[in-house]
C-alpha positions as CSV (number, residue, x, y, z in Angstrom):
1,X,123.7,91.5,100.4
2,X,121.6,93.7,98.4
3,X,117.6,93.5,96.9
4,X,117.9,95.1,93.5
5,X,115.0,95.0,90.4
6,X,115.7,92.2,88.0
7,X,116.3,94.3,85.1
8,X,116.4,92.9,81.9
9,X,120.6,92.7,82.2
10,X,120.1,91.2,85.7
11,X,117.1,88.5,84.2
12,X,119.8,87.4,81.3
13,X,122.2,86.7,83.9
14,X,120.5,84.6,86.1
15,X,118.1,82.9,84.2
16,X,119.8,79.5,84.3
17,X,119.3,79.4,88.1
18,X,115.7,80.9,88.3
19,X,114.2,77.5,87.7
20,X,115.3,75.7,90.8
21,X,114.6,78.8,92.3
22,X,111.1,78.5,91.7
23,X,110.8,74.8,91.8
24,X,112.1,74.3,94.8
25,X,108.6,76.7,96.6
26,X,106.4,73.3,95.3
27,X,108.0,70.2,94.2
28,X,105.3,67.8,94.1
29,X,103.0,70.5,92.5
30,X,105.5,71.6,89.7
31,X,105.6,67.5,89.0
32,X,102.4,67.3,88.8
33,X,101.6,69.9,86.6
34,X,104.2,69.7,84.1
35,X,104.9,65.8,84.0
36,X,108.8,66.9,83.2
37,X,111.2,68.8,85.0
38,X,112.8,69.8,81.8
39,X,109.6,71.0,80.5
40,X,108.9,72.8,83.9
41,X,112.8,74.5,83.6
42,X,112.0,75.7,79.7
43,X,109.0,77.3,80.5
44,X,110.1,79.4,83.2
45,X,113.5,80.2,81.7
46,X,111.6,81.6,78.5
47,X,108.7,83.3,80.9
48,X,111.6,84.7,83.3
49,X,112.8,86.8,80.3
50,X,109.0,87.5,79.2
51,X,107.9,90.0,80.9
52,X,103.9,90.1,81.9
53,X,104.4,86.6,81.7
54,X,103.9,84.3,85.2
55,X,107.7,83.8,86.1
56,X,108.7,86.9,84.4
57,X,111.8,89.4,85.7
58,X,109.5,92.6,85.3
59,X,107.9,91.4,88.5
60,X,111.0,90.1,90.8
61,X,112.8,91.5,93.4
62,X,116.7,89.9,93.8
63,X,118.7,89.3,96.7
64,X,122.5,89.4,95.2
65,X,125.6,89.9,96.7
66,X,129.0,90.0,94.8
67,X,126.9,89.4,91.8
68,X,125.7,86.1,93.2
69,X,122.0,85.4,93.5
70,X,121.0,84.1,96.7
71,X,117.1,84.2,96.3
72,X,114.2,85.9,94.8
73,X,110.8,86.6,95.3
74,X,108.3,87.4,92.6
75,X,104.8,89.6,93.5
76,X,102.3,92.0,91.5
77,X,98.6,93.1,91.8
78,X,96.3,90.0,92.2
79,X,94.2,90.3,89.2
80,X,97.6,89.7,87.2
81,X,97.8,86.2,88.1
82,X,95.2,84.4,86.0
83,X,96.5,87.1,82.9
84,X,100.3,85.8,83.1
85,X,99.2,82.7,83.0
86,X,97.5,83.4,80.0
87,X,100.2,85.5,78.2
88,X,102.6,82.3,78.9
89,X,100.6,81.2,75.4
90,X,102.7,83.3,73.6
91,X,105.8,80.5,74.8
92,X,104.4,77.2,73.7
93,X,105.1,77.9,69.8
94,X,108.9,78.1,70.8
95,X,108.6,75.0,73.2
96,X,107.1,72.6,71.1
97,X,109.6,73.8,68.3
98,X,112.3,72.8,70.3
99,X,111.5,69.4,71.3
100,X,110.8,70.0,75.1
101,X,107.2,68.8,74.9
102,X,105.0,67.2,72.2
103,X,101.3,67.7,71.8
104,X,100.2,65.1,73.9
105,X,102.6,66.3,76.4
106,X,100.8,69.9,75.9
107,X,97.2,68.2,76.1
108,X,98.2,66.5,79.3
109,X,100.1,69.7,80.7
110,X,96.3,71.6,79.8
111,X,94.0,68.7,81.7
112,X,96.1,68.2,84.7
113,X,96.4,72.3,85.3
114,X,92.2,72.7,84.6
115,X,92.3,69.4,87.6
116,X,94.9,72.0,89.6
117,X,93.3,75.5,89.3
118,X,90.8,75.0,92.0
119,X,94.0,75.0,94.6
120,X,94.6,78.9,93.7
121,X,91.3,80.9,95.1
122,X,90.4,84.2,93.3
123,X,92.5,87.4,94.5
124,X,90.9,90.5,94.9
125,X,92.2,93.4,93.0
126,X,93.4,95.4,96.2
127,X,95.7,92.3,96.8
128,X,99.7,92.5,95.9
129,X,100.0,88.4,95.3
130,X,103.6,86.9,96.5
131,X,103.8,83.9,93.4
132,X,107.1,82.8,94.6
133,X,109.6,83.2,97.4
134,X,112.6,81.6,97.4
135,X,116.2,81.1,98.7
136,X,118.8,79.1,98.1
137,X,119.9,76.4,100.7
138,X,122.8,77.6,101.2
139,X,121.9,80.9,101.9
140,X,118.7,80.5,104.2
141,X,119.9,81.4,108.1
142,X,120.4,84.7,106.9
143,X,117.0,86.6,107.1
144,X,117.1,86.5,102.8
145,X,113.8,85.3,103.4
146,X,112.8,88.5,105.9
147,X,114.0,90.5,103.7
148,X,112.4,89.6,100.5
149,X,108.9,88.7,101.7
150,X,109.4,92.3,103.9
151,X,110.0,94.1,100.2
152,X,106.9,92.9,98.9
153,X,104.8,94.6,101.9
154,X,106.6,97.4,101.2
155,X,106.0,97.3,97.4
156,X,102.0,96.2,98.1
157,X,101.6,99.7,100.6
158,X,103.4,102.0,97.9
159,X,101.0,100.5,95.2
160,X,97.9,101.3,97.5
161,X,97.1,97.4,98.1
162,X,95.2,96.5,101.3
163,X,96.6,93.0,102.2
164,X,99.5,90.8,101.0
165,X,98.1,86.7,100.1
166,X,100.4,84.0,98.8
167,X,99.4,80.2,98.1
168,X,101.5,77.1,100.0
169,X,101.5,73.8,100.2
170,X,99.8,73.0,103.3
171,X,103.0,70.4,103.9
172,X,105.8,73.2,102.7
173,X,108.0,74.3,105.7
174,X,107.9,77.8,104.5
175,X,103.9,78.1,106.2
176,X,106.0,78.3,110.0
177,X,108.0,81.2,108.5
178,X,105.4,83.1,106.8
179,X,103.6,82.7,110.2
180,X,106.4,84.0,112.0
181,X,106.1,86.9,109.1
182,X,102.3,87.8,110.6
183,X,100.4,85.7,108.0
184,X,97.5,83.8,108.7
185,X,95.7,80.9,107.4
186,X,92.8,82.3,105.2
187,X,91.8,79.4,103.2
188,X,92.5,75.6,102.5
189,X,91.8,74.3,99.3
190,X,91.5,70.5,97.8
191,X,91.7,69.2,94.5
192,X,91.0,65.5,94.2
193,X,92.7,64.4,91.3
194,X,95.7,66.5,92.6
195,X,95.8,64.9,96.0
196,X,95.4,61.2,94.4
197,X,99.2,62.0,93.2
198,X,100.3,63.4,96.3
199,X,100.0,67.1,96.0
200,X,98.8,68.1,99.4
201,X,96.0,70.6,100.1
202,X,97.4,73.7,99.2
203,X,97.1,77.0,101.7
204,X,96.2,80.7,101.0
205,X,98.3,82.8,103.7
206,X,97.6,86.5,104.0
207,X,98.1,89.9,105.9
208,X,96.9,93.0,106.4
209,X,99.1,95.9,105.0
């Protein structure tokens, strides 16, 4: 097993199984926010080959072996997060185009993330941001997860970052493993209307680098 950039050749390959990827790190959250798993997997194929976008390649680190991808975690500079969500905008044109969502899909997609937003705190500019970390079931056991998460540290100190944060569902496993990684609970954060359909408090985790 290897951790290699996602170049663009790399993102091509896998971008069929990025979704699950990504879904699987908040369930109940991705269902809220999107309404539709098929809109949630067209949006983050079409972002995973976008780069500056939120899902996009240019900011993933793969774990592969015999050209299999076994997980992948996804991390830049804090102050990125709120501006690839905003370059996703460039997506939509394509999306509705193609059927996956209609306006009032769109207007409900837009009102139910402005409810959501509240559950992702501000990050500092000295912060390198983990936005997803994942591994396939199959795969976990295997210290992917060590591995990956232990990249991004390295990644953060080379790009002069003082801590590494990441947001989690306050219910997600993943909190006892990014516990066991040295991470500590910094803030918990509600969002009514959020919570009313199940999506649990969410958590920001973060470490010292």
């Amino acid at each position: 097993m290897e951790l290699i950039q996602a170049g663009l050749s790399r993102a091509q390959g896998f971008v069929h199984e990025i979704p699950d990827l990504i879904y699987a790190t908040g369930p109940v959250s991705y269902d809220y926010h999107f309404g539709s798993r098929s809109l949630f997997d067209g949006l983050v194929r079409r972002s995973w080959l976008t780069p500056g976008t939120l899902f996009g390649a240019d900011a993933a680190m793969l774990a592969v072996e015999d050209d299999n991808l076994l997980g992948v975690v996804i991390a830049f500079r804090g102050p990125e997060y709120r501006l690839r969500i905003a370059a996703l905008d460039v997506l939509w044109p394509e999306i509705l185009a193609s059927g996956e969502c209609d306006d009032a899909g769109l207007r409900g997609l837009i009102e139910r993330s402005e409810h959501a937003h509240w559950l992702n705190p501000v990050l500092r500019p000295d912060i390198h941001y983990v936005h997803a970390l994942s591994v396939k079931p199959e795969h976990r056991g295997r210290q992917i997860g060590v591995r990956l998460l232990s990249s991004a540290m390295e990644a953060g100190r080379i790009d002069g970052c003082t801590a590494l944060e990441l947001d989690v569902l306050s219910d997600n496993p993943a909190v006892h493993f990014y516990a066991s990684m040295g991470l500590e609970l910094l803030v918990e954060s509600r969002a009514p209307k959020p919570e009313v359909f199940g999506v649990p408090p969410e958590w920001r985790m973060g470490k010292l680098l």
